[in-house]
GUMARMAR-815841 format. One record per residue (C-alpha): residue number from 1; x, y, z. Coordinates in pm, 1 decimal. Layout:
<nodes>
   i       c1       c2       c3
 NUM        X        Y        Z
...
</nodes>
This chain:
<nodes>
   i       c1       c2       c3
   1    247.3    401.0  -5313.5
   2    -41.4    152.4  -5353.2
   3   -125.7    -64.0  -5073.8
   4   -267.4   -398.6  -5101.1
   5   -557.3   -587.6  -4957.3
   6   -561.0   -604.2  -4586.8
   7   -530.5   -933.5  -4491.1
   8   -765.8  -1105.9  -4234.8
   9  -1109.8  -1029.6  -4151.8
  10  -1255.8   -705.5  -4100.8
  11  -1325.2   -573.5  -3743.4
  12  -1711.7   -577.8  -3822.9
  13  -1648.9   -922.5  -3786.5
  14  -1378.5  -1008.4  -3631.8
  15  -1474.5   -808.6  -3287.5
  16  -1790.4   -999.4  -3259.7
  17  -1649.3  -1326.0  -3359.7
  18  -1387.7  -1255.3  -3023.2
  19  -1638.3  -1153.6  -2783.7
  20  -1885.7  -1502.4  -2856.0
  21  -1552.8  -1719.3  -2836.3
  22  -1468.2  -1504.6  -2534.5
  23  -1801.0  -1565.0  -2350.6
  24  -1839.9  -1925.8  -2430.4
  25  -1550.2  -1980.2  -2236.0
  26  -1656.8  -1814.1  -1960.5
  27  -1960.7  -1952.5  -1936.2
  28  -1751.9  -2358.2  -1979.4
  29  -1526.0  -2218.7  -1702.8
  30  -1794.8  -2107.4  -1500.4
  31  -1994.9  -2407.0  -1563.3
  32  -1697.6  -2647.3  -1475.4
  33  -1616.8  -2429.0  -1144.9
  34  -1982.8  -2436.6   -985.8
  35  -1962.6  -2804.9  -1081.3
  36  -1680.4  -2842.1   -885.2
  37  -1494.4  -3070.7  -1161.8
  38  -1729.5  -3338.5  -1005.0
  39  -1514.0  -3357.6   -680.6
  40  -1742.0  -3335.7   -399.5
  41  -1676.4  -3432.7    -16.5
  42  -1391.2  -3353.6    223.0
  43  -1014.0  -3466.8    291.6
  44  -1149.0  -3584.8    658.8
  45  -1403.0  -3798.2    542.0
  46  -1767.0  -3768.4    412.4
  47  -2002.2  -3457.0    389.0
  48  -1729.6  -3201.7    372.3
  49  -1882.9  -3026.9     69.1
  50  -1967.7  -2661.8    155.4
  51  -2292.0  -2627.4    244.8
  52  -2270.8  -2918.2    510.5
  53  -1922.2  -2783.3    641.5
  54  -2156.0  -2458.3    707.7
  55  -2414.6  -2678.7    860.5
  56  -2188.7  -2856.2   1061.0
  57  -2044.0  -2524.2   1328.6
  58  -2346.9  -2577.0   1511.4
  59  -2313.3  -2985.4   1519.1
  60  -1945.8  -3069.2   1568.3
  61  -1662.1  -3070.0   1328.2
  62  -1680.7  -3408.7   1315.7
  63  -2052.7  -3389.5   1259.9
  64  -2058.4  -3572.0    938.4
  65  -1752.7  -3789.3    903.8
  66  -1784.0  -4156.7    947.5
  67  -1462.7  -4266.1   1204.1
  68  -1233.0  -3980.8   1134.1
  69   -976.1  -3892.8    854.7
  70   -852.8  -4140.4    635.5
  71   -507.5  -4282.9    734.3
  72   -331.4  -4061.5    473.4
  73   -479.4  -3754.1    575.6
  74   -422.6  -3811.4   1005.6
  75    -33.9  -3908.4    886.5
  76    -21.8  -3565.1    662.4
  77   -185.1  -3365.1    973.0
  78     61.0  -3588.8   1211.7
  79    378.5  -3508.9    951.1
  80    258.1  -3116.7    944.6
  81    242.7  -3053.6   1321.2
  82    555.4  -3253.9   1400.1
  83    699.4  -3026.7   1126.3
  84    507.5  -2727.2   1293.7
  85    674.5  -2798.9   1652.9
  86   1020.1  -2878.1   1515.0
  87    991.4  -2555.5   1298.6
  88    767.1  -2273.8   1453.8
  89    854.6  -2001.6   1272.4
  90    737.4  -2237.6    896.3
  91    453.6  -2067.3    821.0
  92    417.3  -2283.6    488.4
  93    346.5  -2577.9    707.9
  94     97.4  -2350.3    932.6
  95    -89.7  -2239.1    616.5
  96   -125.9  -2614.9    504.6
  97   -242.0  -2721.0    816.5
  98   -472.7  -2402.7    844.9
  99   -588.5  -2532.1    476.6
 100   -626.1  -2906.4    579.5
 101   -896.8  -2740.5    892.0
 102  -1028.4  -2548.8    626.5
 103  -1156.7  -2811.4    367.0
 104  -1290.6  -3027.4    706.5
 105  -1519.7  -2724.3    852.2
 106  -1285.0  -2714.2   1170.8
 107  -1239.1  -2317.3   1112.1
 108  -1201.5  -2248.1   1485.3
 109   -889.1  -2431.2   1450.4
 110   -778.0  -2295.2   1093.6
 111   -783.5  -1946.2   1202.7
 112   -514.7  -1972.4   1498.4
 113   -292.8  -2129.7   1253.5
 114   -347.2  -1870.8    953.8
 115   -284.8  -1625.9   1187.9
 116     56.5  -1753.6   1324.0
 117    199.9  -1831.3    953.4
 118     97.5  -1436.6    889.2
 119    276.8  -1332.7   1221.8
 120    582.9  -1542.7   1038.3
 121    526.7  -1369.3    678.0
 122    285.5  -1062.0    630.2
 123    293.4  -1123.7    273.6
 124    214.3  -1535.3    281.3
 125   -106.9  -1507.5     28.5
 126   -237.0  -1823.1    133.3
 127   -239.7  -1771.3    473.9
 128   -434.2  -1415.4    418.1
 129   -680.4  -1588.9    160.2
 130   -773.1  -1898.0    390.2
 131   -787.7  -1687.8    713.9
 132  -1047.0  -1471.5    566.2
 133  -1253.2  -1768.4    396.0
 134  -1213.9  -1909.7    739.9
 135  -1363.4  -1623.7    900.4
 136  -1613.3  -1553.2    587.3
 137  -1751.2  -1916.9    738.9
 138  -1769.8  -1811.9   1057.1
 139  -1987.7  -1539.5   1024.6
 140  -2358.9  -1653.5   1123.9
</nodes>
């Protein structure tokens, strides 16, 4: 039996051709993650990015933010804990809340909540993921 040509490239090339399309990806992804997909700030308010949440332990949580949340963000926090005390055992609600204290830099107060919504449901990823960035930030 005759066999006949073997269709698309050959490995020589197409293995190499893969790994460059592979890494300039990566390196878009990477670019677009460290740029943050221009978003910068935080959900309370001004100077919320990263570094100045780190900055601000030692100042204040509300170190940096020009008269408090905006009004959508207080009613969210408002709707979560009212949600929170009608429904103690909803650790959804506790992780987003634990997530809202996260993005401001108020990680005393994320952890307690992270750690209640795990007390709920061992197995709530969120909650385990923001309780240890939470604590990650903590650490001098």
């Amino acid at each position: 039996m005759e066999t006949g040509p073997a269709r698309g490239l050959p490995p020589r090339i197409y293995l190499p051709l893969v790994a460059v399309t592979s890494l300039i990806f990566l390196g878009v992804m990477a670019y677009l993650v460290a740029a943050g997909f221009g978003v910068s700030g935080s959900v309370f308010g001004k100077g919320g990015a990263p570094d100045a949440a780190r900055s601000q332990r030692s100042q204040g949580s509300q170190a940096n933010v020009e008269g408090g949340p905006p009004p959508a963000v207080a009613e969210q926090v408002k709707s979560l804990r009212d949600r929170i005390a009608a429904h103690p055992g909803d650790d959804v609600a506790l992780t987003q809340l634990g997530d809202m204290y996260l993005a401001a830099g108020k990680y005393g107060e994320a952890i307690p909540l992270y750690r209640r919504a795990l007390n709920v449901n061992p197995r709530n990823v969120a909650a385990q993921t923001g309780l240890a960035q939470a604590q990650d930030a903590m650490r001098p």
